[in-house]
C-alpha positions in Angstrom: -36.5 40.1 -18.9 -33.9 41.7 -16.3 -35.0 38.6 -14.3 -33.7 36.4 -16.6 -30.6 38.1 -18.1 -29.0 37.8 -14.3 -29.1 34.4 -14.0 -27.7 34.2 -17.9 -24.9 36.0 -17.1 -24.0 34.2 -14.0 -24.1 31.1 -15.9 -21.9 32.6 -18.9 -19.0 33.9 -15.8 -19.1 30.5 -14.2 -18.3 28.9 -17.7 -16.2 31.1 -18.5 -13.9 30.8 -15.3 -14.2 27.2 -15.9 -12.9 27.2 -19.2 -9.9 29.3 -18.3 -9.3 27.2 -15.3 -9.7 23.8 -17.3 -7.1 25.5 -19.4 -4.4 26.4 -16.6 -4.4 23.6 -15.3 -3.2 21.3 -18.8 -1.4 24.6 -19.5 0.6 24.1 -15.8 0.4 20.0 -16.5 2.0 20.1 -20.2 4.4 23.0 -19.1 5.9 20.7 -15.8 9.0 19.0 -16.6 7.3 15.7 -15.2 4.0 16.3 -16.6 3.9 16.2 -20.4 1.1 14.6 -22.7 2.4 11.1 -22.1 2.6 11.6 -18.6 -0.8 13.1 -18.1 -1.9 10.2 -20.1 -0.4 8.0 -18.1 -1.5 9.4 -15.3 -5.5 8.9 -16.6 -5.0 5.6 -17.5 -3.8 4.8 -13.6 -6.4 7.0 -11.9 -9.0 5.6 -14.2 -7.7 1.6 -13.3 -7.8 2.4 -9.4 -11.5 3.9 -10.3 -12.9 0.5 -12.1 -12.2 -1.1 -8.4 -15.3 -3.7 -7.8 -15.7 -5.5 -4.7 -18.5 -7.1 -5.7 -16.3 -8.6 -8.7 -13.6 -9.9 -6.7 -15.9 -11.7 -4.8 -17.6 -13.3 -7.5 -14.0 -14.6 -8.5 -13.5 -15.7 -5.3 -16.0 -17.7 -5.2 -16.1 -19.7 -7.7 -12.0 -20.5 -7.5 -13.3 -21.8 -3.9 -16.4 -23.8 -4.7 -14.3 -27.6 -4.3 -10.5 -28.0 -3.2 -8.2 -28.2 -6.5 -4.7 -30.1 -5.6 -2.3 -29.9 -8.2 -2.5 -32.8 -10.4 -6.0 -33.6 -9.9 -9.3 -33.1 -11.9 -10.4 -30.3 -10.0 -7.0 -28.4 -10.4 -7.3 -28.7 -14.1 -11.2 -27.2 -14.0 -9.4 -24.4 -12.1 -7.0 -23.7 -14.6 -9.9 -23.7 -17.2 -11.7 -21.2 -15.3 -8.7 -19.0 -15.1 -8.1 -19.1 -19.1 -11.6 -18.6 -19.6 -11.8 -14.9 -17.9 -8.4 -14.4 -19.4 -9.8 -15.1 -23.0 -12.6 -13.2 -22.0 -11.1 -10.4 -21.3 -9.6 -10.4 -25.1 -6.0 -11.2 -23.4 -3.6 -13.3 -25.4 -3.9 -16.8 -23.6 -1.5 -19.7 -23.6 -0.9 -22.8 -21.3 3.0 -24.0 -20.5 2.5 -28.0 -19.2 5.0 -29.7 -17.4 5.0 -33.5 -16.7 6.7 -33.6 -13.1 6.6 -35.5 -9.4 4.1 -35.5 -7.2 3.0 -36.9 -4.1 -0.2 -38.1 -2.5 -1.5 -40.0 0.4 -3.0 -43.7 0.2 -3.6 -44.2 4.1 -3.0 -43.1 7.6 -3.5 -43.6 11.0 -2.0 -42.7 14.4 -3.3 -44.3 17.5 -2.0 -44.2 21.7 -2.1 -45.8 24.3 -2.0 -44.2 27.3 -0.4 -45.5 31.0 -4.3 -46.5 31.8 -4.0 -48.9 28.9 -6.8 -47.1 27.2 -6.1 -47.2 22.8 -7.4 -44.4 21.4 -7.5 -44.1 17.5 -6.6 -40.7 17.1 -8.4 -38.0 14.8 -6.2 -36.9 11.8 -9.0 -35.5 9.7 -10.4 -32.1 10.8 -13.9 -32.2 12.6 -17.1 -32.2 11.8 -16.4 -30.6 8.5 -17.6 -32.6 5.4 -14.6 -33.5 3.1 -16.1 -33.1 -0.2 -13.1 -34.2 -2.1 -10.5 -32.7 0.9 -7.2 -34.6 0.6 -6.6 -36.1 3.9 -3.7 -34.2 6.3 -0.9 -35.6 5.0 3.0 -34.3 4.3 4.0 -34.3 0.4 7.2 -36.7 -0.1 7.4 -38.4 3.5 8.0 -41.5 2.6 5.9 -44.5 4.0 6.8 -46.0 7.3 5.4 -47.5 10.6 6.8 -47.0 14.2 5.8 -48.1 17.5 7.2 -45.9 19.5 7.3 -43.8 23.3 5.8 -40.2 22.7 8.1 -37.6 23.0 7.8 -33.9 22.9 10.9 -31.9 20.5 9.3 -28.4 20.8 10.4 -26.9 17.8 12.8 -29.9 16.7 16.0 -27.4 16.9 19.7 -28.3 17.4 19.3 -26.6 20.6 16.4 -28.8 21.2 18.0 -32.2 21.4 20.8 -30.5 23.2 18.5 -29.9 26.0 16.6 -32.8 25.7 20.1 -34.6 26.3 21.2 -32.2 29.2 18.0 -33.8 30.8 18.7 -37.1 30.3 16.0 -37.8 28.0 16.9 -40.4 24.7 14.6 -39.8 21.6 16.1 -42.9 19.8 13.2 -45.2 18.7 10.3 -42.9 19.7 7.3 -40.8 18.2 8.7 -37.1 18.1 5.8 -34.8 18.7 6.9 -31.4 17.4 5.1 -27.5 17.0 6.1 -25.8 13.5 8.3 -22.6 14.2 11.4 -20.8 14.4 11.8 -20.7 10.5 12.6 -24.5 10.4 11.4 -26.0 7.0 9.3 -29.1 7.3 12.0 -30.8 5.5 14.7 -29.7 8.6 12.3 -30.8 11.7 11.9 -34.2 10.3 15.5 -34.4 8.8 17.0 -33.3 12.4 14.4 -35.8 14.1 16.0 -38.9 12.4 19.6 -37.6 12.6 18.8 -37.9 16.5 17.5 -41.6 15.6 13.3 -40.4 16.1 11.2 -43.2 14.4 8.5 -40.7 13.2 7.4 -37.1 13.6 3.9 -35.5 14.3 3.9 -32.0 13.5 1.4 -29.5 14.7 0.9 -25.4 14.6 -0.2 -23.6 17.5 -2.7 -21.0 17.3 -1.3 -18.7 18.9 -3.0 -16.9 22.0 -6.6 -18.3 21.8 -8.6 -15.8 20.8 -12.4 -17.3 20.0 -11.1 -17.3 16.7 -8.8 -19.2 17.0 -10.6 -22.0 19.3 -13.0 -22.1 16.2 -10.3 -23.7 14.0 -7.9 -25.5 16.6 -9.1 -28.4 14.6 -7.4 -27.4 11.6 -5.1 -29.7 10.4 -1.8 -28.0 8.5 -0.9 -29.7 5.3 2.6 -29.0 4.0 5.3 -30.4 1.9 8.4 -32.0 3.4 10.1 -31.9 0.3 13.7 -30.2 0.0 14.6 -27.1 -2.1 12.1 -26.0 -4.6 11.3 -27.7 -8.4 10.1 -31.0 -9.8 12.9 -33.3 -7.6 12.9 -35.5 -11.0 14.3 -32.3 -13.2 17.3 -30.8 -11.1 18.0 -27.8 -13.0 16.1 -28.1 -16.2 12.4 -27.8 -17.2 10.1 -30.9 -16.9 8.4 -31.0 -20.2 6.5 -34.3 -21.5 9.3 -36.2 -23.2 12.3 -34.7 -21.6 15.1 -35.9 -19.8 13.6 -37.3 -15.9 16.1 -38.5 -13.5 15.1 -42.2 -12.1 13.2 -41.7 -8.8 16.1 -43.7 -7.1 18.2 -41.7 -7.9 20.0 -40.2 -4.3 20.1 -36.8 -6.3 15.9 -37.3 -6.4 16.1 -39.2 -2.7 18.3 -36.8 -0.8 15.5 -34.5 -1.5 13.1 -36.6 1.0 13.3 -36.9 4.4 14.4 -40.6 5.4 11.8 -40.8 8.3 7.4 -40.6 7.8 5.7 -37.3 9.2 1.9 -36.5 9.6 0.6 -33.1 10.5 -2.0 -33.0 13.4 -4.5 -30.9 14.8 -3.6 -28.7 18.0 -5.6 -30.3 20.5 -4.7 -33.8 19.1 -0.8 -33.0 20.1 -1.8 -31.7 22.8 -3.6 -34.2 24.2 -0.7 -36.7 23.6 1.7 -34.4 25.4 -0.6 -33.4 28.4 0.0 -36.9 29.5 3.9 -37.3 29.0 5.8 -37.8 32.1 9.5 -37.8 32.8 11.6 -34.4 33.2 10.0 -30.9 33.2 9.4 -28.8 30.2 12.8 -26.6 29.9 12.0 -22.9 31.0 13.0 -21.6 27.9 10.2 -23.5 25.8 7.4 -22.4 27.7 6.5 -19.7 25.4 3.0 -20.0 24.0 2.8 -23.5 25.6 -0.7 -24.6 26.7 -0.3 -24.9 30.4 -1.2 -28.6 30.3 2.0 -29.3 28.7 4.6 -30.0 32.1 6.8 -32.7 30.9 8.8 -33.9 27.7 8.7 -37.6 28.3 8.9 -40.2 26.6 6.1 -42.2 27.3 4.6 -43.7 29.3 2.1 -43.2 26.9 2.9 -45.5 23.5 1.9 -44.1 19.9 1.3 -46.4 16.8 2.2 -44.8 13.7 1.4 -45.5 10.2 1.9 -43.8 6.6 1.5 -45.1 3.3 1.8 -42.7 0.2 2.3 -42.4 -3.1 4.2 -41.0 -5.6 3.1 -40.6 -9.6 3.8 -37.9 -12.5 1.3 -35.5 -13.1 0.8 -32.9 -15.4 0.7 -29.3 -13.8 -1.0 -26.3 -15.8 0.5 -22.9 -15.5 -1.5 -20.3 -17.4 -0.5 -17.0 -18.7 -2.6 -13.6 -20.0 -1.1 -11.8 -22.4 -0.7 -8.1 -23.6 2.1 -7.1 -25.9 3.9 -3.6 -25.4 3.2 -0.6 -28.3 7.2 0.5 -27.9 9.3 -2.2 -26.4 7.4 -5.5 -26.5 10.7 -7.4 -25.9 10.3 -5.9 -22.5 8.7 -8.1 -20.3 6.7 -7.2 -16.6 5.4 -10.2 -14.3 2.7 -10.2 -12.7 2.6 -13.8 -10.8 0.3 -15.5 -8.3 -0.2 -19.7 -7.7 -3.7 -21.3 -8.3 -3.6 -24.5 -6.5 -4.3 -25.1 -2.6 -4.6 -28.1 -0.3 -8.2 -27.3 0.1 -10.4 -24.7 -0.8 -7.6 -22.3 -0.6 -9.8 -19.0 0.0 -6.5 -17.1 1.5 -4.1 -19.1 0.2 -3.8 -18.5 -2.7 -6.9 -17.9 -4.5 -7.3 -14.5 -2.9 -4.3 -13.6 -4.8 -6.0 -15.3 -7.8 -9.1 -13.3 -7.7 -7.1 -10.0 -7.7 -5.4 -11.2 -10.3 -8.3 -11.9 -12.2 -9.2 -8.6 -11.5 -6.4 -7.2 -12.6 -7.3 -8.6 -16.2 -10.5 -7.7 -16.2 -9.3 -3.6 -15.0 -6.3 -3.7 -18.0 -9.2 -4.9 -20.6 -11.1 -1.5 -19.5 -7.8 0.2 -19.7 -6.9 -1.0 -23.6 -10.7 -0.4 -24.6 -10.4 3.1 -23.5 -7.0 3.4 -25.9 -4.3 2.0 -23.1 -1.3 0.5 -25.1 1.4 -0.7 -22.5 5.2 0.7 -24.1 6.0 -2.7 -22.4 4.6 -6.2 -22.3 2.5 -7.6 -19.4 2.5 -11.0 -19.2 -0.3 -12.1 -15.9 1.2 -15.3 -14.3 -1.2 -18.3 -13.2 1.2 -20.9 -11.4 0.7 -24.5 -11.0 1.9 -27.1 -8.1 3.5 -24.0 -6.1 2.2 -25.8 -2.7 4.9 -28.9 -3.6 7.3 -26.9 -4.2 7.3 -23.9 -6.0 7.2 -26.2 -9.4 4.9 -24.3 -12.1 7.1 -21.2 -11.4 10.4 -23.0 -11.4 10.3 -25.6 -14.4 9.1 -22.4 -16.1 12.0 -20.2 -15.0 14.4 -22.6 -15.9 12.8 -23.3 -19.2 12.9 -19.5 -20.0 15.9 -18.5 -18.4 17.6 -16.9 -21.0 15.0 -14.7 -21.9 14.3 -14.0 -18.6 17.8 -12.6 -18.2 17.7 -10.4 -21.0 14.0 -9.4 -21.6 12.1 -9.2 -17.8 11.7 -5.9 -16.4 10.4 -7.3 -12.7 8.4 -9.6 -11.4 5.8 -8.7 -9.0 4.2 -11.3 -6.7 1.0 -11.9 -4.6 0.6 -15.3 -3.0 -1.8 -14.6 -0.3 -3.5 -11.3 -0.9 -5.3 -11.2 2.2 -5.0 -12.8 5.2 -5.9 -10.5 7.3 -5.2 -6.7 8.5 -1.8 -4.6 8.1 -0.3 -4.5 4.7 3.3 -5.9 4.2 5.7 -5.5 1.4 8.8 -7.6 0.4 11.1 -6.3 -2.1 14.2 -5.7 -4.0 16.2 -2.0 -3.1 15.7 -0.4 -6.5 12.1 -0.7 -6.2 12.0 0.9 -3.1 10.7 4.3 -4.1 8.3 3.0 -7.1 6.5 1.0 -4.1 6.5 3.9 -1.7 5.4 6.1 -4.2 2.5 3.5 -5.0 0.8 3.3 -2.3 0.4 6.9 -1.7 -1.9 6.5 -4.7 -4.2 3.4 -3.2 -7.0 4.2 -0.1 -6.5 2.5 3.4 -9.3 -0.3 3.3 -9.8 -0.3 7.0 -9.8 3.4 7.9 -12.2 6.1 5.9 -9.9 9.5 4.4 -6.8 8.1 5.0 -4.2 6.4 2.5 -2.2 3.1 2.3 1.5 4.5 3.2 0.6 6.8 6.2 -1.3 3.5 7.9 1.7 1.2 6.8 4.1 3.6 7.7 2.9 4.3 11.2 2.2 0.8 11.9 5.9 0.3 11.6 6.9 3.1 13.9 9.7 4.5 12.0 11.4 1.1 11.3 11.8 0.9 7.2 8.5 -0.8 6.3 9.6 -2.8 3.4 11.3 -6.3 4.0 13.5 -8.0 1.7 13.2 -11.7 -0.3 15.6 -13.6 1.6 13.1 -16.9 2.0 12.2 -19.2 -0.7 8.3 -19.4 0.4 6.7 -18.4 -2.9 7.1 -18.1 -6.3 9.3 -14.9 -6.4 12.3 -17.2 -5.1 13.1 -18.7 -8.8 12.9 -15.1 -10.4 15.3 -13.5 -8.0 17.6 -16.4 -6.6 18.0 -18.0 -10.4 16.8 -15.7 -12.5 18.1 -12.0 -10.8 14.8 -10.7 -11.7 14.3 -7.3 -9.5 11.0 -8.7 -7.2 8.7 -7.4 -5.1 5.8 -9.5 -2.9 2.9 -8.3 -1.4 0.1 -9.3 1.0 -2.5 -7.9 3.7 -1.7 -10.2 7.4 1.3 -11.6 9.1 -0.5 -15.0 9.5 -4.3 -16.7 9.8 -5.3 -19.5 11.8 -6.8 -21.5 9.2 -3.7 -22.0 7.3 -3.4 -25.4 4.9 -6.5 -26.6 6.5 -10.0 -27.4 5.4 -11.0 -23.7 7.2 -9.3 -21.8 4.7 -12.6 -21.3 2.7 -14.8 -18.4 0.7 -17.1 -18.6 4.2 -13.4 -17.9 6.4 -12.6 -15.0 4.1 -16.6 -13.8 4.1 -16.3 -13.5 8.2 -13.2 -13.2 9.4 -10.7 -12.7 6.7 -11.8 -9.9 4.4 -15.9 -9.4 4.7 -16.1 -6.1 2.6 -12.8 -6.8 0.1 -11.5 -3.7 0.2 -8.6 -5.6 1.9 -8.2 -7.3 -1.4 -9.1 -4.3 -3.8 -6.6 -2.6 -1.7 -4.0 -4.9 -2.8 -5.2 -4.9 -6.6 -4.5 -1.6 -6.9 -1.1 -1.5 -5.4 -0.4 -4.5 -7.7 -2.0 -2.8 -10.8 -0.1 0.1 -10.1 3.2 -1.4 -9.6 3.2 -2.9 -13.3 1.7 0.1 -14.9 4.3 2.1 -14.2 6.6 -0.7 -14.7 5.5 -1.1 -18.0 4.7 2.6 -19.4 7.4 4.9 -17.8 9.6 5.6 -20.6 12.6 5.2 -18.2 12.1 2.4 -15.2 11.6 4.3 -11.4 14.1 2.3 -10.7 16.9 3.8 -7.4 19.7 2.2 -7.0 20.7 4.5 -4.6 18.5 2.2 -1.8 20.5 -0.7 -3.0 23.8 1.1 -2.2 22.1 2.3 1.3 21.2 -1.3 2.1 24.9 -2.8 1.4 26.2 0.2 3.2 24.4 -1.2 6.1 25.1 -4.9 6.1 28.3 -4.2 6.0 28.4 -2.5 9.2 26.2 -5.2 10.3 29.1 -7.7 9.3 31.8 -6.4 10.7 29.7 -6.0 14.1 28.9 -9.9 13.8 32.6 -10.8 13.2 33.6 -8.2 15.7 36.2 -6.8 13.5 38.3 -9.6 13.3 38.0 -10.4 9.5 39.0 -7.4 7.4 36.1 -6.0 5.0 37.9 -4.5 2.8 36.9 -6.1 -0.7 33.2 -5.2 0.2 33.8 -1.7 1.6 35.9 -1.4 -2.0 33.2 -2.6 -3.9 30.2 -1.0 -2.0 31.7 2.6 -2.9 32.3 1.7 -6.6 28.3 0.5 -6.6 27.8 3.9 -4.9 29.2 6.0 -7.4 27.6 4.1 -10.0 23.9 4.3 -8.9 24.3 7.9 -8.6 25.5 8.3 -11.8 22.7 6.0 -13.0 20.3 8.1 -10.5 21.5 11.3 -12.6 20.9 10.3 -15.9 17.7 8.8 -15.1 16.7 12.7 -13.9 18.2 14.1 -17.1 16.0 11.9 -19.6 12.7 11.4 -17.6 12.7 15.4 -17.8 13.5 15.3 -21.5 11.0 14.3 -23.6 11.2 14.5 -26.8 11.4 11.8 -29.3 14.3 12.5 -31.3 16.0 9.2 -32.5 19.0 9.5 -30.3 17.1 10.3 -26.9 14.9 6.8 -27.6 18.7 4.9 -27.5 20.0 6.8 -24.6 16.3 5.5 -22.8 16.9 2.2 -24.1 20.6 1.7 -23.3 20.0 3.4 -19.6 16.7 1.2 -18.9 19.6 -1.6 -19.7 21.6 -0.6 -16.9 18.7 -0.8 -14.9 16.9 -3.9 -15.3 20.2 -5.6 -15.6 22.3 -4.9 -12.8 20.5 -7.0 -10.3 21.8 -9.8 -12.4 25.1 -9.0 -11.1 24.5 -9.9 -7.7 24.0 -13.9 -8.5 27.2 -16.3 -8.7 27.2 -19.0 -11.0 28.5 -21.2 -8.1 25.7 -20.4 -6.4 25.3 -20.6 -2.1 27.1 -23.8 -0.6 25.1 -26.7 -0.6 22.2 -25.0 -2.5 23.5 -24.4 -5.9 20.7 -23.7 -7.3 20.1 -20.6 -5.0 22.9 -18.0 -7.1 22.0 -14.4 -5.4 24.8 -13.7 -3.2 23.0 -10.5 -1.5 19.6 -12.1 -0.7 19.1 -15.9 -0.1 18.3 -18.6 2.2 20.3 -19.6 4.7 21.9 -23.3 5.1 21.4 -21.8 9.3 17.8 -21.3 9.3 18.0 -20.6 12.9 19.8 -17.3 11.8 17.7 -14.1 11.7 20.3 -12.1 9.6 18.5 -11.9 6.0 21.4 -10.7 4.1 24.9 -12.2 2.8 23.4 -15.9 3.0 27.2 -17.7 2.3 29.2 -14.9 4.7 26.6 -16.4 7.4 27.0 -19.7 6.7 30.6 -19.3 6.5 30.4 -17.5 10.2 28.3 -20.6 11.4 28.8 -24.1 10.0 32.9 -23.7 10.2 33.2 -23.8 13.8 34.3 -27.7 13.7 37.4 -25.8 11.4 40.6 -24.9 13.4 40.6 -20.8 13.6 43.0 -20.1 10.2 41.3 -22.7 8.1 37.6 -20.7 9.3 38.6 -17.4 8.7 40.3 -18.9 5.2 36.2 -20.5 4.6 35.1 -16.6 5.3 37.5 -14.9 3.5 36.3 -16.7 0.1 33.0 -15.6 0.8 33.3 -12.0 1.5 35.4 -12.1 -1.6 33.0 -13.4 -3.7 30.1 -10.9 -2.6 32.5 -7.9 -3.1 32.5 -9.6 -7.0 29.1 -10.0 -7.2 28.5 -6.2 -5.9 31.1 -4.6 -8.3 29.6 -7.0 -11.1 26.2 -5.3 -10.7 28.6 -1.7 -10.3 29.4 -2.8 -14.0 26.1 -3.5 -14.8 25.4 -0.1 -14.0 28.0 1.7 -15.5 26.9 -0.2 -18.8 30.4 -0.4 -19.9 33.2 -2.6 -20.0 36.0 -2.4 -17.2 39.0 -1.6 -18.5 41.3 -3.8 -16.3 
């Protein structure tokens, strides 16, 4: 009997310290000014989505979004879109479908052949090698127009100003030849072929280097990068205003549709195809400061001798494009709206781009379903994103941003993008200030995928060695740009990989991703869980973790930054003005935030003080776009972050200040400084706007 009373009353002391310490602990949680009921819910509900993590799931997704190539505006994109309404629906998620009617473009036929000083013709490959098709649109570029040339071959490096200017300094003339020219240097498609036939070129190839050639890389040199040439983002036939079936279409003649287009044909060509064409160029050397990357076979620019026969025919046709959206409606505030966004077509398979941002998506949806069957009700709506045609042009996401606009300005919370999940290692972050912290704070939550016991932010932050990790959304490359640059929609983006060789080309398939790109997919669930995490707290903090205090920081900064670019010769005054009235406001905003996310309780009036100071919030990034918009890209209407008209420029902030700085140097010095002057005066608006914003309160004059 003593034998087995011992082990009876061991058991009994061990429960009993586990009660009481079961007990502290909720006792220390519910007593911690940060840690009531809702919050420890909250916090459950996240630690169980991160725990519902399935690799094997993702894949699945993955998969199947990859098994043929799905263009937008063809069969196989619309059996995509299916597929992605389908697990929405299944997933009990509120599912709808927003159509547009809007232009695309497609090729008909192509062919490129040379003729070298032997007098050997060669019909050059333009299809990638050895890989069956299956339905693979041949390498073309959306919207070049059709066109032959016969033509000398000439080599335009990156197809800069600075280019042709020492092109000319060596007495070489481009007029009337075949430009052969590498993609780089943050030129658009649309700007190399653009600044080809200002300089009178006939026709441009285009090709992407692969870099330092690594054996991965020689296994895809073949790859062929497709690409739009088109201008700007959005259906070119609905300038402003959503393309819906029925609605107002400008005529494609129209020069407001045409000055959209480049006025000379392009085709994209493999690596060793351009190469091969430029390894037997004659005439003078390649200038020194080209030589960067080049393969050592490439001596001189030309043109000729050797002769290049060019021909492009395309098409194009309206199509319908299918964006789809996944619904869950918010318990508290369901006219509060959280974006979630990623694009579904792809030039091919599209294994990286985009569909690995698809299948985290989907997984996303599938995690939230657990999430609402274990009790989960969001305080604000989700609404998961599926965009159409974004390859052409950003078009789902835009037609549906201007068709939603005003909601969009009054309702969205943020929108949070992934185009690319993975494309390989290192994580990277874009983002708006205010969501600085939130995204910090994130990722100290979500397990490195490449390295056992350690988290995301200590690997992200030491990969950056001390320099701030998180970039800003100063490009218009994915579908964040309508949110923030029309819209003023706080935005973050996030992927896994600076770049992948197999980019737009037949290559980018589930058996890339399965080898090289992500073979476990933790990569990818590493992504779904800073993406989850994002929204949920997005959507369930009572007030948003937004910090406008980063925001001020940042301005601080590019003002100094300015006024070292202008060398102090332009006063700064209106910015420095309203950078400190901004300052004061976001910390007056940072302090009431701290006051009522420690004061919890429900009364009537603390729900309107939430309300009114989430307001302030989620508006003030509003503030920062001009109804004006930048100079020669109206549509484009945030005055802090934007793209440049200079996309040789590196500076990502104050997009008309730097233009101003750069295309008025043919003004004499008072009318330049005038073209300046307007600009800094109407970012130090736009900043003490958003100061209003913040303040939530009229100014009184």
């Amino acid at each position: 009997m003593a034998i087995l009373a011992k082990p009876s009353c061991t058991l009994l002391f061990i429960l009993t310290v586990s009660v009481i310490v079961v007990y502290t602990t909720i006792r220390s949680r519910l007593s911690h000014p940060t840690a009531n009921p809702a919050a420890v819910k909250n916090l459950y509900y996240r630690n169980a989505f991160l725990s519902f993590s399935s690799e094997y799931t993702v894949a699945a997704y993955l998969h199947h979004l990859t098994l043929q190539p799905h263009l937008a505006g063809t069969p196989a994109a619309i059996n995509t879109a299916l597929y992605v309404k389908a697990q929405f629906e299944a997933h009990g998620l509120e599912t709808r479908f927003s159509n547009y009617s809007t232009l695309l473009s497609y090729p008909k036929h192509s062919s490129v052949s040379a003729q070298f000083s032997n007098d050997t013709i060669i019909s050059l490959p333009l299809a990638e090698p050895n890989v069956p098709q299956n339905g693979v649109v041949m390498p073309y570029h959306a919207y070049s127009p059709s066109g032959t040339a016969y033509g000398k071959a000439v080599f335009l490096n990156y197809g800069r100003e600075q280019d042709y200017r020492a092109l000319s300094a060596n007495g070489v003339e481009v007029r009337g030849c075949v430009g052969i020219v590498r993609r780089g240097c943050g030129l658009s498609r649309y700007e190399v072929v653009e600044n080809a036939a200002a300089y009178g070129v006939a026709a441009v190839l285009m090709y992407t280097e692969g870099g330092p050639l690594s054996d991965i890389n020689n296994s895809f040199r073949g790859g062929v990068e497709r690409g739009t040439v088109m201008k700007g983002f959005g259906d070119p036939l609905t300038p402003g205003w959503a393309g819906i079936s029925g609605g107002e279409k400008l005529d494609p003649s129209d020069p407001r549709v045409t000055q959209r287009f480049p006025s000379i044909p392009s085709l994209p060509v493999a690596e060793a195809v351009a190469e091969s064409i430029l390894s037997s160029l004659e005439g003078p050397i390649v200038p020194y400061e080209w030589r960067d990357n080049l393969n050592g076979r490439i001596r001189r620019v030309g043109p000729g001798p050797t002769m290049l026969n060019f021909d492009y025919e395309g098409e194009q046709k309206l199509a319908t494009i299918h964006n789809v959206f996944g619904v869950i409606r918010g318990s508290e505030e369901p006219d509060r709206i959280v974006l979630l966004g990623n694009h579904r077509d792809a030039w091919t398979y599209g294994a990286v781009d985009p569909n690995s941002g698809t299948a985290t998506l989907l997984d996303i949806a599938r995690r939230y379903a657990r999430l609402l069957r274990l009790g989960w009700k969001p305080r604000r709506t989700i609404v998961l994103c599926s965009w159409d045609a974004e390859e052409f042009g950003m078009i789902g996401s835009t037609e549906w941003v201007e068709q939603n606009l005003v909601n969009l300005g009054s309702k969205s919370v943020a929108y949070l993008n992934v185009d690319c999940a993975v494309q390989g290692p290192g994580f990277f972050a874009r983002a708006t200030p205010q969501l600085d912290d939130l995204l910090v704070e994130v990722t100290k939550k979500v397990k490195d995928p490449d390295l056992n016991n350690v988290i995301l932010y200590e690997r992200w932050r030491s990969a950056k060695k001390g320099i701030n990790q998180i970039q800003r959304l100063s490009g218009i490359d994915s579908d964040f740009a309508p949110f923030l640059q029309n819209a003023g929609v706080p935005s973050i983006d996030l992927y896994y990989g600076s770049d992948f060789p197999v980019y737009h080309t037949v290559y980018d398939s589930y058996n890339w991703m399965t080898n090289f790109g992500d073979p476990s997919f933790q990569r990818h669930i590493a992504v779904t869980g800073v993406w989850g995490l994002l929204a949920l707290h997005l959507a369930d903090d009572p007030v948003l973790p937004f910090n406008y205090l980063s925001y001020a920081a940042e301005l601080l900064e590019y003002k100094t930054l300015l006024n070292n670019l202008l060398e102090g010769r332009i006063s700064l005054h209106p910015i420095d003005a309203a950078i400190k009235e901004f300052t004061a406001a976001a910390n007056k905003t940072e302090e009431d935030s701290k006051e009522l996310r420690e004061n919890e309780n429900v009364d009537e009036s603390l729900v309107l003080r939430k309300r009114m100071l989430n307001d302030r919030l989620m508006l003030a990034e509003r503030g920062f776009l001009d109804s004006d918009g930048l100079q020669g890209r109206p549509w484009c209407k945030h005055l802090i972050y934007g793209p440049h008209g200079d996309t040789g420029s590196k500076v990502e902030f104050f997009p008309g200040i730097i233009d101003a700085t750069s295309q008025s140097t043919r003004l004499d010095e008072e009318e330049r400084q005038a073209a300046i002057r307007h600009e800094i005066w109407r970012v130090a608006r736009a900043i003490q706007r958003a100061a209003c914003a913040l303040k939530g309160e009229l100014t009184r004059g």
